[in-house]
C-alpha positions as CSV (number, residue, x, y, z in Angstrom):
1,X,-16.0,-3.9,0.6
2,X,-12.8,-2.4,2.2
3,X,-11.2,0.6,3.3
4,X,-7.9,0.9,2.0
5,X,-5.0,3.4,3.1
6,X,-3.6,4.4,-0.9
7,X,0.0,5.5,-0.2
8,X,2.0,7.3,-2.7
9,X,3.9,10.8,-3.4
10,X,2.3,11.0,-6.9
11,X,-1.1,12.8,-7.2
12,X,-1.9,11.2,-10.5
13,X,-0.6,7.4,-9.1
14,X,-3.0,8.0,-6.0
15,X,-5.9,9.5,-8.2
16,X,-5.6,6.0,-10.4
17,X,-5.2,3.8,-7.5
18,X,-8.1,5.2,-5.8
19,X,-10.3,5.7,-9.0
20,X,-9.2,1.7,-9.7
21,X,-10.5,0.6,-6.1
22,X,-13.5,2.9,-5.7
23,X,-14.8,1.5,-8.8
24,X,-15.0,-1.5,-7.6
25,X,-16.8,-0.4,-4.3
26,X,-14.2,0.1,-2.0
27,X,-13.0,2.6,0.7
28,X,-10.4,4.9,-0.1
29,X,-7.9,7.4,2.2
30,X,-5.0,9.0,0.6
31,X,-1.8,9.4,1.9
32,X,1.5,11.3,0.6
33,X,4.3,9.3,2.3
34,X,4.7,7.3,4.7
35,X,5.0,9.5,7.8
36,X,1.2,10.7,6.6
37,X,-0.1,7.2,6.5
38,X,1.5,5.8,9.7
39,X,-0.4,9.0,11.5
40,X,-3.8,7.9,9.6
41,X,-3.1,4.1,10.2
42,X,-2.7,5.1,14.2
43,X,-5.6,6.6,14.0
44,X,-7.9,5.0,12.2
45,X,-8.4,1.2,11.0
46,X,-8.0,0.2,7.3
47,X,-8.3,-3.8,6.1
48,X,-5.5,-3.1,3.4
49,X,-2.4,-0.6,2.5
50,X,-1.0,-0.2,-0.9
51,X,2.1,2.1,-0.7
52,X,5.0,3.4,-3.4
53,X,8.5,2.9,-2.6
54,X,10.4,5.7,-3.2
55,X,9.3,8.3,-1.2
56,X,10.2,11.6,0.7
57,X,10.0,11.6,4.2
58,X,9.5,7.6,5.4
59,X,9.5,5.4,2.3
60,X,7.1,2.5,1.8
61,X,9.8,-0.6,3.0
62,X,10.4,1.8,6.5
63,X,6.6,2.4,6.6
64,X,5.8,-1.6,6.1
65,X,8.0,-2.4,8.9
66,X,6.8,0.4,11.2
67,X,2.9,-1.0,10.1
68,X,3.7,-4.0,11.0
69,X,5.2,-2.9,14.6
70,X,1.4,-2.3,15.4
71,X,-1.0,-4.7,16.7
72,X,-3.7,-3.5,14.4
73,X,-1.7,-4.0,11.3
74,X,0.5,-7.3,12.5
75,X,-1.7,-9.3,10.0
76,X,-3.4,-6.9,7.7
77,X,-2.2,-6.9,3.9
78,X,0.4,-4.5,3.0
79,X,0.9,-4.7,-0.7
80,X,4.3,-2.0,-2.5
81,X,2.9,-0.6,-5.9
82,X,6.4,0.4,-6.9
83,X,8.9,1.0,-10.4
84,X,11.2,-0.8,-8.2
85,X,11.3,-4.3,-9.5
86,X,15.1,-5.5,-8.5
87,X,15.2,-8.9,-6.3
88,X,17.0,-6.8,-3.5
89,X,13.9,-4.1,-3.1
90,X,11.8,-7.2,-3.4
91,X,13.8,-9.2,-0.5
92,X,13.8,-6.0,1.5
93,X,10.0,-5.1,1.0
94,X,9.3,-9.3,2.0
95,X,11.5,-8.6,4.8
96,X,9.8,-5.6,6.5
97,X,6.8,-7.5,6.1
98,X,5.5,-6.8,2.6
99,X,1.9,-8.9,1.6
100,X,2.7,-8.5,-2.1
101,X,4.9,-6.6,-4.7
102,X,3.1,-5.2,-7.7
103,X,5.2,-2.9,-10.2
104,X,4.5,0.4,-11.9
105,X,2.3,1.2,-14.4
106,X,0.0,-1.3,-12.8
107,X,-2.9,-3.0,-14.7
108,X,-6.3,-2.2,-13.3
109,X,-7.6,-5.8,-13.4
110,X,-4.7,-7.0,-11.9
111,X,-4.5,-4.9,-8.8
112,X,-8.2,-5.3,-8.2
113,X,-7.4,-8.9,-8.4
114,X,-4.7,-8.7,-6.0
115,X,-6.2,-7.0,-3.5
116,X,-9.2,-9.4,-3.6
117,X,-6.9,-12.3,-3.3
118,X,-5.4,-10.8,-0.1
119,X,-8.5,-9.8,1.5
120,X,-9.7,-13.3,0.8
Protein backbone atom coordinates (compact mmCIF):
# COMPACT_ATOMS: atom_id res chain seq x y z
CA UNK A 1 0.00 0.00 0.00
CA UNK A 2 1.12 3.65 0.57
CA UNK A 3 2.70 5.88 2.88
CA UNK A 4 0.75 8.90 3.39
CA UNK A 5 1.77 12.24 5.11
CA UNK A 6 -1.90 12.90 7.43
CA UNK A 7 -1.76 16.64 7.91
CA UNK A 8 -3.96 18.33 10.36
CA UNK A 9 -3.93 20.52 13.76
CA UNK A 10 -6.71 18.28 15.31
CA UNK A 11 -5.41 15.21 17.30
CA UNK A 12 -8.79 13.49 17.09
CA UNK A 13 -9.06 14.46 12.93
CA UNK A 14 -5.44 12.95 12.58
CA UNK A 15 -6.23 9.81 14.91
CA UNK A 16 -9.44 9.16 12.44
CA UNK A 17 -7.68 9.79 9.33
CA UNK A 18 -4.85 7.55 10.24
CA UNK A 19 -7.06 4.86 12.04
CA UNK A 20 -9.27 5.14 8.39
CA UNK A 21 -6.01 4.55 6.24
CA UNK A 22 -4.17 2.11 8.43
CA UNK A 23 -7.08 -0.09 8.33
CA UNK A 24 -6.93 -0.44 5.08
CA UNK A 25 -3.08 -1.28 5.06
CA UNK A 26 -1.53 1.75 4.50
CA UNK A 27 1.41 3.86 5.81
CA UNK A 28 0.77 6.58 8.05
CA UNK A 29 3.06 9.94 9.38
CA UNK A 30 1.35 12.57 11.23
CA UNK A 31 1.86 16.04 10.88
CA UNK A 32 0.48 19.16 12.91
CA UNK A 33 0.58 21.92 10.33
CA UNK A 34 2.03 22.54 7.51
CA UNK A 35 5.51 23.91 8.46
CA UNK A 36 5.76 20.15 10.27
CA UNK A 37 4.87 18.32 7.12
CA UNK A 38 6.91 20.39 4.57
CA UNK A 39 10.05 19.45 7.00
CA UNK A 40 8.86 15.58 6.85
CA UNK A 41 7.95 15.73 3.05
CA UNK A 42 11.84 17.19 2.56
CA UNK A 43 12.91 14.59 4.19
CA UNK A 44 11.32 11.71 3.53
CA UNK A 45 9.13 10.43 0.49
CA UNK A 46 5.36 9.82 0.83
CA UNK A 47 2.93 8.59 -2.42
CA UNK A 48 0.05 10.81 -0.96
CA UNK A 49 -0.77 13.98 1.50
CA UNK A 50 -4.06 14.66 2.92
CA UNK A 51 -3.95 18.03 4.78
CA UNK A 52 -6.74 20.43 6.78
CA UNK A 53 -7.03 23.90 5.76
CA UNK A 54 -7.18 26.04 8.46
CA UNK A 55 -4.22 25.85 10.29
CA UNK A 56 -1.61 27.60 12.62
CA UNK A 57 1.63 28.22 11.31
CA UNK A 58 1.53 27.38 7.18
CA UNK A 59 -2.03 26.42 6.27
CA UNK A 60 -2.81 23.53 3.91
CA UNK A 61 -3.50 25.86 0.50
CA UNK A 62 0.29 27.58 1.35
CA UNK A 63 1.61 24.10 2.14
CA UNK A 64 0.04 22.52 -1.36
CA UNK A 65 1.75 25.19 -3.23
CA UNK A 66 5.07 24.93 -1.44
CA UNK A 67 4.61 20.74 -1.99
CA UNK A 68 4.27 21.20 -5.16
CA UNK A 69 7.43 23.63 -5.59
CA UNK A 70 9.36 20.27 -5.04
CA UNK A 71 10.39 17.87 -7.63
CA UNK A 72 9.35 14.94 -5.49
CA UNK A 73 5.86 16.14 -4.92
CA UNK A 74 5.30 17.97 -8.58
CA UNK A 75 2.93 14.94 -9.40
CA UNK A 76 2.09 13.23 -6.22
CA UNK A 77 -1.63 13.58 -4.94
CA UNK A 78 -2.38 16.23 -2.52
CA UNK A 79 -5.87 15.89 -1.44
CA UNK A 80 -7.53 19.09 1.48
CA UNK A 81 -9.75 17.25 4.07
CA UNK A 82 -11.25 20.54 5.18
CA UNK A 83 -14.83 22.30 6.80
CA UNK A 84 -14.12 24.72 4.23
CA UNK A 85 -16.47 23.98 1.43
CA UNK A 86 -16.91 27.72 -0.28
CA UNK A 87 -16.13 27.67 -4.29
CA UNK A 88 -13.27 30.41 -3.43
CA UNK A 89 -11.28 27.95 -0.90
CA UNK A 90 -11.98 25.32 -3.56
CA UNK A 91 -10.61 27.60 -6.58
CA UNK A 92 -7.73 28.57 -4.31
CA UNK A 93 -6.83 24.95 -3.01
CA UNK A 94 -7.16 23.77 -7.30
CA UNK A 95 -4.99 26.64 -7.79
CA UNK A 96 -2.01 25.90 -5.45
CA UNK A 97 -2.15 22.56 -6.91
CA UNK A 98 -4.75 20.66 -4.90
CA UNK A 99 -5.43 16.64 -6.22
CA UNK A 100 -8.91 16.70 -4.55
CA UNK A 101 -11.21 18.50 -2.03
CA UNK A 102 -12.94 16.41 0.49
CA UNK A 103 -15.04 18.15 3.37
CA UNK A 104 -15.31 17.62 7.14
CA UNK A 105 -16.73 15.13 8.95
CA UNK A 106 -15.51 12.84 6.15
CA UNK A 107 -17.05 9.34 5.43
CA UNK A 108 -14.61 6.53 5.91
CA UNK A 109 -15.55 4.68 2.69
CA UNK A 110 -15.38 7.64 0.84
CA UNK A 111 -11.90 8.87 1.64
CA UNK A 112 -10.57 5.32 1.30
CA UNK A 113 -12.07 5.51 -2.03
CA UNK A 114 -10.53 8.68 -2.85
CA UNK A 115 -7.38 8.06 -2.04
CA UNK A 116 -7.47 4.72 -4.03
CA UNK A 117 -8.70 6.60 -7.02
CA UNK A 118 -5.70 9.01 -6.89
CA UNK A 119 -3.13 6.53 -6.32
CA UNK A 120 -4.62 4.68 -9.22
Amino acid sequence: MARILVVDDSASMRQMVTFTLKGDGHEVVEAEDGVVALACAKADSFQAVITDVNMPNMDGITLTRELRALPNYRFIPILTLTTEASTEKKMAGKAAGATGWLVKPFNPDQLLATVKKVLG
